[in-house]
MIBA-88791 format. One record per residue: chain; residue number from 1; residue in three letters; z, x, y of N, C-alpha, C, O in turn. Coordinates in steps of 0.1 Angstrom, whole numbers, padded with zeros to 4 digits. Each point is the difference from the previous one (the first is absolute). Layout:
<recs>
[rec "A"; NUM; "Ala"; [Z; X; Y]; [Z; X; Y]; [Z; X; Y]; [Z; X; Y]] ...
</recs>
This chain:
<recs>
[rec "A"; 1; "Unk"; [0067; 0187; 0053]; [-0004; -0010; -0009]; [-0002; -0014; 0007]; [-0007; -0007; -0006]] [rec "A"; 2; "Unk"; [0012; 0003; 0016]; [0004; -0012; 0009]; [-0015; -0001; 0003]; [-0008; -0007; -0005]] [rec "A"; 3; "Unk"; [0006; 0016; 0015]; [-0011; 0003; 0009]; [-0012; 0001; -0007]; [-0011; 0001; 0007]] [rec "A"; 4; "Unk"; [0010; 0000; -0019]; [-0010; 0001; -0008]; [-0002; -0016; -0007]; [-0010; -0007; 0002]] [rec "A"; 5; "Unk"; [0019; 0004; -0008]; [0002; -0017; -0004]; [-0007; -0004; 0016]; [-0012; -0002; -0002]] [rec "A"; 6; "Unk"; [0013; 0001; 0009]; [0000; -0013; 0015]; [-0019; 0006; 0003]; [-0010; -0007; 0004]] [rec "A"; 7; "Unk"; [0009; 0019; -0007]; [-0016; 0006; -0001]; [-0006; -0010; -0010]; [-0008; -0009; 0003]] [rec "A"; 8; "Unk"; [0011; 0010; -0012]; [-0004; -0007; -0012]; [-0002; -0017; 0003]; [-0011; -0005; 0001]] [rec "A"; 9; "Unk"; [0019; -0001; -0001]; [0007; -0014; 0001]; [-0013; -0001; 0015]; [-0010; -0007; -0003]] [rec "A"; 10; "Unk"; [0009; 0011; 0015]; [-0010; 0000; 0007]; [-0014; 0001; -0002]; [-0009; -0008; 0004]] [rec "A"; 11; "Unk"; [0008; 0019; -0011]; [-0015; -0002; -0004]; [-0006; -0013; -0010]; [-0011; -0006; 0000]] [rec "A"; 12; "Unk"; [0020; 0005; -0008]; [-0002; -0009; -0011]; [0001; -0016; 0009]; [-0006; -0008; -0007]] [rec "A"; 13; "Unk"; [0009; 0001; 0017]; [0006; -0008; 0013]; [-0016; 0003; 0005]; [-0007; -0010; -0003]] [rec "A"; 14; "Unk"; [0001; 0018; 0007]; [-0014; 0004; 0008]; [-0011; -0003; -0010]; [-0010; -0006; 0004]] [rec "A"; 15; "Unk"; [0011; 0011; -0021]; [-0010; -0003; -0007]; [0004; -0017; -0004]; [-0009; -0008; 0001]] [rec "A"; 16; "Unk"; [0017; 0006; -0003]; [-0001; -0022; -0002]; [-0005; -0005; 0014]; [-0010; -0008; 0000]] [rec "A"; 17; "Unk"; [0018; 0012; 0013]; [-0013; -0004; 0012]; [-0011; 0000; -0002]; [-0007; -0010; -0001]] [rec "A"; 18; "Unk"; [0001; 0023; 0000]; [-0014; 0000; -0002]; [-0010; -0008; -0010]; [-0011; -0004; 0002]] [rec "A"; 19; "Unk"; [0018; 0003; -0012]; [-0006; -0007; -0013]; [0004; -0015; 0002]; [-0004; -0007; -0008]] [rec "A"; 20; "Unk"; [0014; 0000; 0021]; [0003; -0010; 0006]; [-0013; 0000; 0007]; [-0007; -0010; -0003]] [rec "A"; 21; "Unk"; [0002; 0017; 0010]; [-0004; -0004; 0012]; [-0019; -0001; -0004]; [-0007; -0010; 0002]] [rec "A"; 22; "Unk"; [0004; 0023; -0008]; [-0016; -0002; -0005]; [0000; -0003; -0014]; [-0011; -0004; -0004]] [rec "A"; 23; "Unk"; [0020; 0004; -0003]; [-0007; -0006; -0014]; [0012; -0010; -0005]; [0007; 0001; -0010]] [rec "A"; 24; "Unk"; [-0006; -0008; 0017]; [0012; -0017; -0004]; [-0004; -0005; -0016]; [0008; -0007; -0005]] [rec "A"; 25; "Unk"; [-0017; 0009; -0001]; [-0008; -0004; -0012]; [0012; 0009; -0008]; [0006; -0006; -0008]] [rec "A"; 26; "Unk"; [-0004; 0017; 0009]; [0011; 0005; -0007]; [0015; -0007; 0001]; [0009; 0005; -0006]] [rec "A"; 27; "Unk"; [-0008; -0011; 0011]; [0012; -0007; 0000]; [0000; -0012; 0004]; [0010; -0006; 0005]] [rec "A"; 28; "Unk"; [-0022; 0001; -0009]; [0002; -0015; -0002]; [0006; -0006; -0010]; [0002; -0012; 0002]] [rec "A"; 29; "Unk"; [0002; 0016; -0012]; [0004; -0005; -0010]; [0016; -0004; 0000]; [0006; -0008; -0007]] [rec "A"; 30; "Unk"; [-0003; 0017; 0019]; [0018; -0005; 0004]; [0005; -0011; -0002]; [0000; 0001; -0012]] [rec "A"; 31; "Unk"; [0003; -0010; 0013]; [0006; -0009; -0003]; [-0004; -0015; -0006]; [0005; -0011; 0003]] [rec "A"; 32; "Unk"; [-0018; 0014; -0013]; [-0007; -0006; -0004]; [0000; -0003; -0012]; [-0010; -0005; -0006]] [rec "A"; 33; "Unk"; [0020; 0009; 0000]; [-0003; 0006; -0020]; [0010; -0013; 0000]; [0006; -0006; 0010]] [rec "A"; 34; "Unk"; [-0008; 0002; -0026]; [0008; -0006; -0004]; [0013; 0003; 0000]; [0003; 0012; 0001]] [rec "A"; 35; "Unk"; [0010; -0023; -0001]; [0007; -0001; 0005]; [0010; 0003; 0014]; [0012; 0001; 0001]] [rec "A"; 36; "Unk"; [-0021; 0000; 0007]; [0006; 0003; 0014]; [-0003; -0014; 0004]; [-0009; -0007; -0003]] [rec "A"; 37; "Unk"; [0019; 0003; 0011]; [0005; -0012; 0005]; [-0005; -0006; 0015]; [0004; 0006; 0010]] [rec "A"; 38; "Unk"; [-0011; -0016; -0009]; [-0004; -0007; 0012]; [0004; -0012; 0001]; [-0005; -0008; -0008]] [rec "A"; 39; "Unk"; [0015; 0004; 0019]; [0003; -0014; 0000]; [-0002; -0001; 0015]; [0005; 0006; 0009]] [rec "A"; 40; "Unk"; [-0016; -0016; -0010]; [-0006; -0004; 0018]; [0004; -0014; 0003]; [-0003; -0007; -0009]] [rec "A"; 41; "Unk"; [0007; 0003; 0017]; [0002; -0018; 0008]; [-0009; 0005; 0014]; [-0007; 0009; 0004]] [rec "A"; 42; "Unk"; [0010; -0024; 0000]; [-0006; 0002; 0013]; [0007; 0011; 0008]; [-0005; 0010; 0004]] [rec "A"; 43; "Unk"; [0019; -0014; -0005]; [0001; 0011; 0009]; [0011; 0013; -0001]; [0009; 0004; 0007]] [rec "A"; 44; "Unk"; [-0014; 0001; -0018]; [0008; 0009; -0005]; [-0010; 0008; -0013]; [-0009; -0006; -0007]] [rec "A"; 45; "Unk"; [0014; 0019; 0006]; [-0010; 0008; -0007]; [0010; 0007; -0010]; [0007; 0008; 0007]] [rec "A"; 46; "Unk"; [-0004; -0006; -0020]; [0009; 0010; -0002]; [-0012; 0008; -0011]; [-0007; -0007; -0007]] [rec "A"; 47; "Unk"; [0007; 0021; 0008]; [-0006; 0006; -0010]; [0012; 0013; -0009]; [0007; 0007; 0007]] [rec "A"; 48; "Unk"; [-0008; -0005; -0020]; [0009; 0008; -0006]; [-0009; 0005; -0009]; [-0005; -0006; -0009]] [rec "A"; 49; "Unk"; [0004; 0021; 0013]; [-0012; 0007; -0011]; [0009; 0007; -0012]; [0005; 0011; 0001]] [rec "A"; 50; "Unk"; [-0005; -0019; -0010]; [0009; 0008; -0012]; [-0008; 0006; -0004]; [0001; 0011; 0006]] [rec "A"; 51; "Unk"; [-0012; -0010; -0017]; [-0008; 0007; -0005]; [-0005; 0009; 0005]; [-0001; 0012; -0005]] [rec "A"; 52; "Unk"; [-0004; -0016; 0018]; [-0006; 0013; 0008]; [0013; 0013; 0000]; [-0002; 0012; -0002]] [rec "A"; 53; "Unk"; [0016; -0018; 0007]; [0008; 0009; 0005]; [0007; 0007; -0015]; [0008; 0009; -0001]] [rec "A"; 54; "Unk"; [-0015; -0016; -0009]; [0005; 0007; -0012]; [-0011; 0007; 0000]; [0006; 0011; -0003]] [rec "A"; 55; "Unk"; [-0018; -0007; 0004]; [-0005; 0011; -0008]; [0001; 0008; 0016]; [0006; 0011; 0000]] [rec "A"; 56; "Unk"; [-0009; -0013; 0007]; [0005; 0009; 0013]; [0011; 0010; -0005]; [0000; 0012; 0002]] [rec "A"; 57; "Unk"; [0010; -0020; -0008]; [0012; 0010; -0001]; [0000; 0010; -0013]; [0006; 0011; 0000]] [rec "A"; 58; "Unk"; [-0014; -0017; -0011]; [-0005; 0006; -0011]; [-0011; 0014; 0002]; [-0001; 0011; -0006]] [rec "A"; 59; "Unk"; [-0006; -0016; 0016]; [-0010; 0010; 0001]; [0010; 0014; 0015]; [-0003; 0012; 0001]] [rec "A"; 60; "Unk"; [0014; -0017; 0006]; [0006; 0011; 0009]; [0009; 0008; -0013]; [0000; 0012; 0000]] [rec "A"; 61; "Unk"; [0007; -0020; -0009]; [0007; 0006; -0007]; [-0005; 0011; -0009]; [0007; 0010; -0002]] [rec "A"; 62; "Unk"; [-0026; -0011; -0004]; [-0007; 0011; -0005]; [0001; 0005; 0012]; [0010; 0007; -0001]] [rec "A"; 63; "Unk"; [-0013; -0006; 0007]; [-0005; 0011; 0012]; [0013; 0010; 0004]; [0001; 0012; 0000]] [rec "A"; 64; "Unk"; [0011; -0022; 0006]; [0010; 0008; -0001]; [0009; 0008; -0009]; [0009; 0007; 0005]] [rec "A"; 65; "Unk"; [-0011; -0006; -0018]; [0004; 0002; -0014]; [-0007; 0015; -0005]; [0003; 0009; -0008]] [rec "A"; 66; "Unk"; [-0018; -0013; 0016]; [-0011; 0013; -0004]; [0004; 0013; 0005]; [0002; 0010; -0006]] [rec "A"; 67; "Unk"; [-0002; -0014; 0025]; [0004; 0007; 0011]; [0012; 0010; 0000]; [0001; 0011; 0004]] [rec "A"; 68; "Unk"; [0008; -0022; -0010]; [0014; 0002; 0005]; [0008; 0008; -0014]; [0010; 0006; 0002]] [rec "A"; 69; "Unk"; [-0016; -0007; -0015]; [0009; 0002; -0009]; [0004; 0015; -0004]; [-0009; 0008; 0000]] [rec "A"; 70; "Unk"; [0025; -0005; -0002]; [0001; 0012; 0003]; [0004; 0007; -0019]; [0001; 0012; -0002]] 
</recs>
């Protein structure tokens, strides 16, 4: 079951590269939605993607829930 999880967990790691690498348009939206947080100075940058990292986690939790439920 291990070895099968770390199969999985890899492939899925290879398909966001790829959809990183030739189609960025799919994931432009990351940290851009309302309520995610940008505070810039001259010389300091802080960014905190709340929204983004909420439906991230909403959308792993279907997925894991579908996969996994026994």
């Amino acid at each position: 079951m291990t070895g099968k999880m770390i199969m999985l967990v890899g492939i899925v790691l290879v398909l966001i590269g790829l959809a990183v690498s030739y189609a960025p348009w799919l994931v432009n939206w990351f940290g851009k939605l309302p309520g995610d947080i940008r505070i810039q100075n001259e010389k300091s940058f802080v960014f905190i993607p709340i929204v983004s990292m909420l439906i991230v986690s909403v959308i792993l939790t279907l997925i894991i829930n579908l996969f996994f439920r026994k």
